[in-house]
C-alpha positions in Angstrom: 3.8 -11.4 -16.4 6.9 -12.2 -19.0 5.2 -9.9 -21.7 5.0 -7.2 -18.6 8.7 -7.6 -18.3 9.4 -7.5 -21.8 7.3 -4.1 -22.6 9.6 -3.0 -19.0 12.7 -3.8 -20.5 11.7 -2.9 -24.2 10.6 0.6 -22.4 12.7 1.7 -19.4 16.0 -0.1 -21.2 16.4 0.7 -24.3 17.6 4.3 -25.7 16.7 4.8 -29.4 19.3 7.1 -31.5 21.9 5.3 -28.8 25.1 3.7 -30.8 25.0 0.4 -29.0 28.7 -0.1 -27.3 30.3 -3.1 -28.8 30.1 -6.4 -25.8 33.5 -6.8 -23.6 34.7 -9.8 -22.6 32.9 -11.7 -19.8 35.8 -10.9 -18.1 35.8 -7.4 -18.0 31.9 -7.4 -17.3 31.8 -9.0 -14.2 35.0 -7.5 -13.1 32.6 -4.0 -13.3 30.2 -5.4 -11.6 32.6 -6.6 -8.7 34.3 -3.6 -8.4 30.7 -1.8 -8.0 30.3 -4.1 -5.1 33.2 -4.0 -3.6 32.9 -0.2 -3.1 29.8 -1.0 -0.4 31.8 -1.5 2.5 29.3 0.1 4.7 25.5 -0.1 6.0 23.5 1.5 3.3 20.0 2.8 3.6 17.3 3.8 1.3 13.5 5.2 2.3 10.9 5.3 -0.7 7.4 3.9 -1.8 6.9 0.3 -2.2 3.8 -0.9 -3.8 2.9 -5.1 -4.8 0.6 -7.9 -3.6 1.2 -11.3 -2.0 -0.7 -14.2 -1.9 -2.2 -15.7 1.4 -2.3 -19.5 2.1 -5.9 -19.2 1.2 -5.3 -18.5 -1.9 -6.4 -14.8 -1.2 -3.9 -12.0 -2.7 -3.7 -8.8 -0.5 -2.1 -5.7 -1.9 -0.4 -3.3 -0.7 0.8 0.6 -0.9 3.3 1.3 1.9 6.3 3.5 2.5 9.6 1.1 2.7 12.7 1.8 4.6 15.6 -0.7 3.3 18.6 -1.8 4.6 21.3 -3.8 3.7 25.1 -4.5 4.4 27.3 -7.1 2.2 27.1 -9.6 2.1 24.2 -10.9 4.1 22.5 -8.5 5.9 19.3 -7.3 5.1 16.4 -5.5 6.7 13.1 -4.2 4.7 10.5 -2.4 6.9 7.7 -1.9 5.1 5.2 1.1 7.3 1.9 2.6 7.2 0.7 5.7 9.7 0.1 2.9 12.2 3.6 1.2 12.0 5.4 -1.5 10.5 2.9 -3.8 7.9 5.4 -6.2 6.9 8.7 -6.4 8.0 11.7 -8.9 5.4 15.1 -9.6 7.3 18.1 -11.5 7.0 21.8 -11.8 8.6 24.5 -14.5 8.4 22.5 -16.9 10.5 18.9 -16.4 10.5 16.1 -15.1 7.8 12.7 -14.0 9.1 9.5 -12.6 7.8 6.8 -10.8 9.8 3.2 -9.7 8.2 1.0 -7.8 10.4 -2.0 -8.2 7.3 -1.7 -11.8 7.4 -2.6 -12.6 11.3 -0.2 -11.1 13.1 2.2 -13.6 12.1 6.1 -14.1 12.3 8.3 -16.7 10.7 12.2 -16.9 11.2 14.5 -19.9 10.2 18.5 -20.8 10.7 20.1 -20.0 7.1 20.7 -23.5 6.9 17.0 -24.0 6.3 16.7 -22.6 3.8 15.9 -25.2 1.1 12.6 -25.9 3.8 11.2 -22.5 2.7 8.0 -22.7 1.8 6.2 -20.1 -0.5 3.1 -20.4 1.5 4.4 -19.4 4.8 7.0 -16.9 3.2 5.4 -15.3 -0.2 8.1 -12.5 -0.4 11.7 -14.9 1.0 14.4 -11.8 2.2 17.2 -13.6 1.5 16.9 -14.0 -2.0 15.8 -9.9 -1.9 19.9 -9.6 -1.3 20.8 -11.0 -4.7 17.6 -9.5 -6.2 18.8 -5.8 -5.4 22.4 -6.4 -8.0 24.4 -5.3 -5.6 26.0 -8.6 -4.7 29.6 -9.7 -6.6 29.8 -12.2 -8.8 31.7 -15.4 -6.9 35.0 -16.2 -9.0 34.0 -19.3 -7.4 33.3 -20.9 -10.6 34.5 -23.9 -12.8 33.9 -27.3 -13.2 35.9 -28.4 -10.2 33.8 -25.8 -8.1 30.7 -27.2 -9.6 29.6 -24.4 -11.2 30.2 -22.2 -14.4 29.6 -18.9 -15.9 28.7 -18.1 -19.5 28.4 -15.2 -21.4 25.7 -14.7 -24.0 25.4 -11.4 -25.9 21.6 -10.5 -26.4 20.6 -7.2 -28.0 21.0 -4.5 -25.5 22.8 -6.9 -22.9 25.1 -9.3 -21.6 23.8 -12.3 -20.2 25.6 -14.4 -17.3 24.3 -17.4 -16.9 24.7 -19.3 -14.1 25.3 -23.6 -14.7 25.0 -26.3 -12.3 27.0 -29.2 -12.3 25.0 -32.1 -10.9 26.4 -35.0 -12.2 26.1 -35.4 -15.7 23.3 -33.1 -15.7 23.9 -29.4 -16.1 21.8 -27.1 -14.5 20.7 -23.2 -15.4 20.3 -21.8 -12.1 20.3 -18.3 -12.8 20.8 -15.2 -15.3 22.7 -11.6 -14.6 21.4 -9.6 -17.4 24.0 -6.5 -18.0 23.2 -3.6 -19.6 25.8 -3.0 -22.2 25.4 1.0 -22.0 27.3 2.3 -19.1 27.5 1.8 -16.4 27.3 -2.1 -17.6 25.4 -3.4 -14.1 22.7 -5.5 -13.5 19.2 -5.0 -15.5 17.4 -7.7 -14.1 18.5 -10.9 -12.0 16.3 -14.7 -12.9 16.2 -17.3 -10.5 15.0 -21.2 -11.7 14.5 -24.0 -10.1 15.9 -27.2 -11.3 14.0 -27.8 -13.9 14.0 -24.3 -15.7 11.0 -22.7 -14.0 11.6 -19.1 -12.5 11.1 -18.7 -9.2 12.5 -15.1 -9.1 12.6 -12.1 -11.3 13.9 -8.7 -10.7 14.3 -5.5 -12.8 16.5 -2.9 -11.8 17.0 0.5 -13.1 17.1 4.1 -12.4 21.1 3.8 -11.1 22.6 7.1 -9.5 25.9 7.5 -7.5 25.4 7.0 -3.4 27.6 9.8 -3.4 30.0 12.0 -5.7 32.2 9.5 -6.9 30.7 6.4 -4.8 29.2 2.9 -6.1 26.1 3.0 -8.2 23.5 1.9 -6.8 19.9 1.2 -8.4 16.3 3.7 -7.7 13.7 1.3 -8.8 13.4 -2.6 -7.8 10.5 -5.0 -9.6 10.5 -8.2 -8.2 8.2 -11.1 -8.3 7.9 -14.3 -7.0 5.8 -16.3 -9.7 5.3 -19.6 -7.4 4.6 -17.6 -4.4 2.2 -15.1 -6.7 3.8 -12.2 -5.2 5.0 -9.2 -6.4 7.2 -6.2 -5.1 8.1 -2.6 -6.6 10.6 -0.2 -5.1 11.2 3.7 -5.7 14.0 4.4 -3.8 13.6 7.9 -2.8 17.0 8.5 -1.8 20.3 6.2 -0.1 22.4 6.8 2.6 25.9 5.2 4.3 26.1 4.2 8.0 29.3 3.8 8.7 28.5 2.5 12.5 25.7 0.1 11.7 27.6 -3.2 11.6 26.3 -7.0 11.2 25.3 -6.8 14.5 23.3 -4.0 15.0 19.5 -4.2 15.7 18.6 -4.0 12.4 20.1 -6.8 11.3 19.0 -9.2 14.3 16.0 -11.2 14.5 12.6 -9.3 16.1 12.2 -12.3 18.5 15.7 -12.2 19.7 15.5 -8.3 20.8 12.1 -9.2 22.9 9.2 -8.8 20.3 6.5 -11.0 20.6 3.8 -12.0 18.0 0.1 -13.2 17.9 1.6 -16.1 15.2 4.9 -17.6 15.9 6.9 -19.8 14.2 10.5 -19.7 15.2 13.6 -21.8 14.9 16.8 -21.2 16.8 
């Protein structure tokens, strides 16, 4: 899977005959990236195909070819409907309290958990998690939250066609790489792909973004394609994004962004947690 990402970035990234733009300070680059964000001040929505396979508790992998309609609203709110002719297949969703994943191919069966439990996640009953799908999309600021006093620092490293953040952990006197922000260095300078690792160094997610077009004359930039996979979990998930809208009057607490359980749906497999 790593040579598949290299041969993706080495392919869809790089432009030959391109002068390469000299780095900018770490600064600067997250400061773009920021601003991108901070320009999402409303619900946005985009419609497209989504293709990828997850893994059951079995062991058995199911794949899967569906049209996806995606939501999501900074800074936590996130819905991912994922349809056939006969309705919603697999359904990813998130909000400031709750995450929750429903799979129609796996048994009917529906799993939502208090945000606060999330370090319980398991990859078995969750293969494809929604709240990490958030941060997975690049869309999401960088925290200035950062520093040794905050427990956490940012370094830059300058690789080839990119600038690397790199996220550090203070635990104690151990240090900690818990994730990597891989910025293009041709404009616009945003994310390329996002790592997740786990404490000690293995990923648990990757995602490759690309494709980026203004929501709208002038807007944010937002990105057309999505490759994500969850290497634990043995699930993978790719996104064309056909086209994105704003909705101005969909707020946090719309039905989109609130638990299936809690607006009166019921499912063959439950396990909830309020």
């Amino acid at each position: 899977m790593l040579s598949v990402a290299g041969v993706f970035l080495a392919g869809c990234l790089r432009s030959e005959g391109r002068v390469l733009p000299d780095p900018i300070s770490q600064r600067q680059a997250i400061g773009i990236v920021n601003a991108n964000a901070a320009s999402l001040t409303s619900t946005i929505r985009a419609t497209g195909a989504v293709s990828g396979h997850f893994t059951t508790p079995e062991g058995r992998r199911r794949r899967f070819d569906l049209d996806g309609v995606l939501f999501l609203r900074q800074p936590d709110c996130l819905r991912f409907d994922l349809k056939s002719l006969t309705g919603t297949e697999i359904l990813l969703g998130a909000n400031a309290e709750y995450f929750w994943h429903y799979n129609r191919r796996d048994g009917d069966s529906y799993y939502c958990r208090p945000r606060n439990m999330l370090s319980e996640l398991s990859v078995e009953e969750v293969p494809i998690p929604p709240e990490r799908l958030i941060e997975a999309l690049g869309l999401t600021p960088i925290s200035p939250d950062v520093g040794a006093d905050a427990g956490c620092s940012v370094l830059q490293r300058v690789v080839d066609e990119y600038q690397q953040m790199l996220f550090i952990l203070h635990d104690g006197d151990t240090l900690v790489l818990e994730k990597e922000y891989w910025l293009d260095r041709y404009p616009p300078r945003l994310i390329r792909r996002i790592v997740f690792r786990d404490a000690d160094g293995v990923v648990e997610m990757e995602s490759l973004l690309g494709d980026y077009a203004e929501l709208y004359p002038g807007g944010p930039m937002v990105p057309g394609s999505l490759d994500a996979r969850w290497p634990e979990a043995d699930s993978r998930l790719r996104f064309r994004a056909g086209r994105w809208k704003t909705f101005d009057d969909l707020g946090p607490a719309s039905p989109q962004f609130t638990p299936p359980h809690k607006l009166g749906l019921r499912y063959d497999r439950e396990d909830i947690v309020d």
